[in-house]
N, C-alpha and C positions, 0 to 999 in steps of 0.2 A: 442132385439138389434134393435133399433129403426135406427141406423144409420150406415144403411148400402147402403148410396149412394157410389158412386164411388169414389176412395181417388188418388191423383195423383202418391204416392209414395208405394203404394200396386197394386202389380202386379196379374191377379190371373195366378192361375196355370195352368188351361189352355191356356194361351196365350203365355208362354213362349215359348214352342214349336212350334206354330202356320207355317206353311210354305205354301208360297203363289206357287201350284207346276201349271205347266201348260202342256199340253198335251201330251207326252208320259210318263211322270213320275206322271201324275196325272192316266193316267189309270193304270200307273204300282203297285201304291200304293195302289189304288181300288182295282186293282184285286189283291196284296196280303195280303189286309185286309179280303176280302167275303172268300179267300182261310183259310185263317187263323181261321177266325170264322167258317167256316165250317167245318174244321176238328177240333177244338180244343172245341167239345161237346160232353158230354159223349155218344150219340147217332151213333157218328162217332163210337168212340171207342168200344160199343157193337158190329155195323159190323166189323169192323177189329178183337175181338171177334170170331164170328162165322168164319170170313176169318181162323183165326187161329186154328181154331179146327178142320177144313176142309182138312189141311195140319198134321195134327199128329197123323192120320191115318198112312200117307206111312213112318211116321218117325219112328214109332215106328215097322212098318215090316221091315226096314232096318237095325235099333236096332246097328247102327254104333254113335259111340263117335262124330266125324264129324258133322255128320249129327245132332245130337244132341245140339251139340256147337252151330250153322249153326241153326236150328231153333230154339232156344231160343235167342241165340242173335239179329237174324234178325228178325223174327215173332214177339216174347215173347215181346221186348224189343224197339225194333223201329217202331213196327205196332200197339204194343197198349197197351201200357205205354205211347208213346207219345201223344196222343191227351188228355188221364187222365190228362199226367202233364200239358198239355194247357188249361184246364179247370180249373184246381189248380191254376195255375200264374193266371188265367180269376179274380177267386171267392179274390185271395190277391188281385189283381190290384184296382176290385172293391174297397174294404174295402179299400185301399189306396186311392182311388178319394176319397168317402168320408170324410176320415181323413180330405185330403188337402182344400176338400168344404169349413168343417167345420174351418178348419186354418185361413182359408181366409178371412172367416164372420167376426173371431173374429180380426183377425189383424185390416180389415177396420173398425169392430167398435172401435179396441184401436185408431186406426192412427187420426180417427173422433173426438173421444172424448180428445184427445193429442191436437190436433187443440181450439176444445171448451175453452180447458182447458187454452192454451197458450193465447187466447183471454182474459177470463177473467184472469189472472194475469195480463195481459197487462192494462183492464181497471184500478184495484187494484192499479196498480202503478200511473198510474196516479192521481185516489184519494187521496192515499196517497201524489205523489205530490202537490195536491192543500192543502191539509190540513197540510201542512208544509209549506206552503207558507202564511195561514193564520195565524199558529202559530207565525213563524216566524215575520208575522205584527201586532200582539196582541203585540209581547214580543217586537217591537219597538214602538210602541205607550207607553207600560205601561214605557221604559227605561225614555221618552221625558217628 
C-alpha cells in the first residue's frame, strides 16, 4: 500500500476520541489510567490470589453459609475475577486497535486510489472530448 498519505475524508480511529483535558481532569484521567493498568494484570490478580486464600482459612472454621456467600462473592468474585476480566478486555481491546489500524490503511489506501482514479476519468473524458471534436470536423469537412 503505497498510498498511505493522509486523505482529508478518512478519519483515523484514534482521533476520534481525542480530548484536549486540562488540569484537574487531566490528572484525573492519568491517574485512572496507571490505576487501571495496574490492577487489570494478571500479576495483580495472582496477589489478590494469595490475598484470598489468606482469608479461607477463618472461613472455612466458621463453616457458616453466610460467611460463605460473603466470601465468594466478595473475595472470589470482586478481588480476583476482576483484574482477570481487565486483562481480557486489555488482550480484546488490543486485537481491536489492530483490526481498526489495519481498517484504516486500507480505507486511506481505497479513498487515495478513489482520488487517482477520479482523476484519470477525468483526463479520459476530456480525450474523449477532443477526439469527438476532431471527428466531428473530419465528418464536416468530408460533408463540404
Amino acid at each position: 500500500m503505497d498510498n498511505l498519505k493522509p486523505h482529508k475524508h478518512v478519519i483515523h480511529p484514534k482521533e476520534i476520541l481525542k480530548k484536549d483535558l486540562r488540569g484537574v481532569d487531566k490528572l484525573n484521567d492519568w491517574l485512572a489510567v496507571k490505576i487501571t493498568k495496574s490492577v487489570g494484570t494478571m500479576w495483580c490478580a495472582y496477589a489478590f490470589i494469595v490475598l484470598d486464600l489468606l482469608e479461607l482459612g477463618p472461613v472455612v472454621k466458621v463453616n457458616n453459609m453466610i460467611t460463605w456467600v460473603t466470601y465468594i462473592s466478595q473475595t472470589v468474585l470482586q478481588l480476583v475475577l476482576l483484574p482477570i476480566i481487565m486483562v481480557g478486555q486489555q488482550v480484546i481491546q488490543d486485537q481491536n486497535d489492530a483490526k481498526a489500524e489495519v481498517d484504516h490503511r486500507t480505507l486511506t489506501y481505497l479513498a487515495n486510489l478513489q482520488d487517482k482514479q477520479m482523476v484519470e476519468l477525468a483526463n479520459q473524458n476530456k480525450i474523449l472530448e477532443s477526439l469527438m471534436k476532431i471527428n466531428d470536423s473530419k465528418e464536416l469537412i468530408k460533408s463540404k
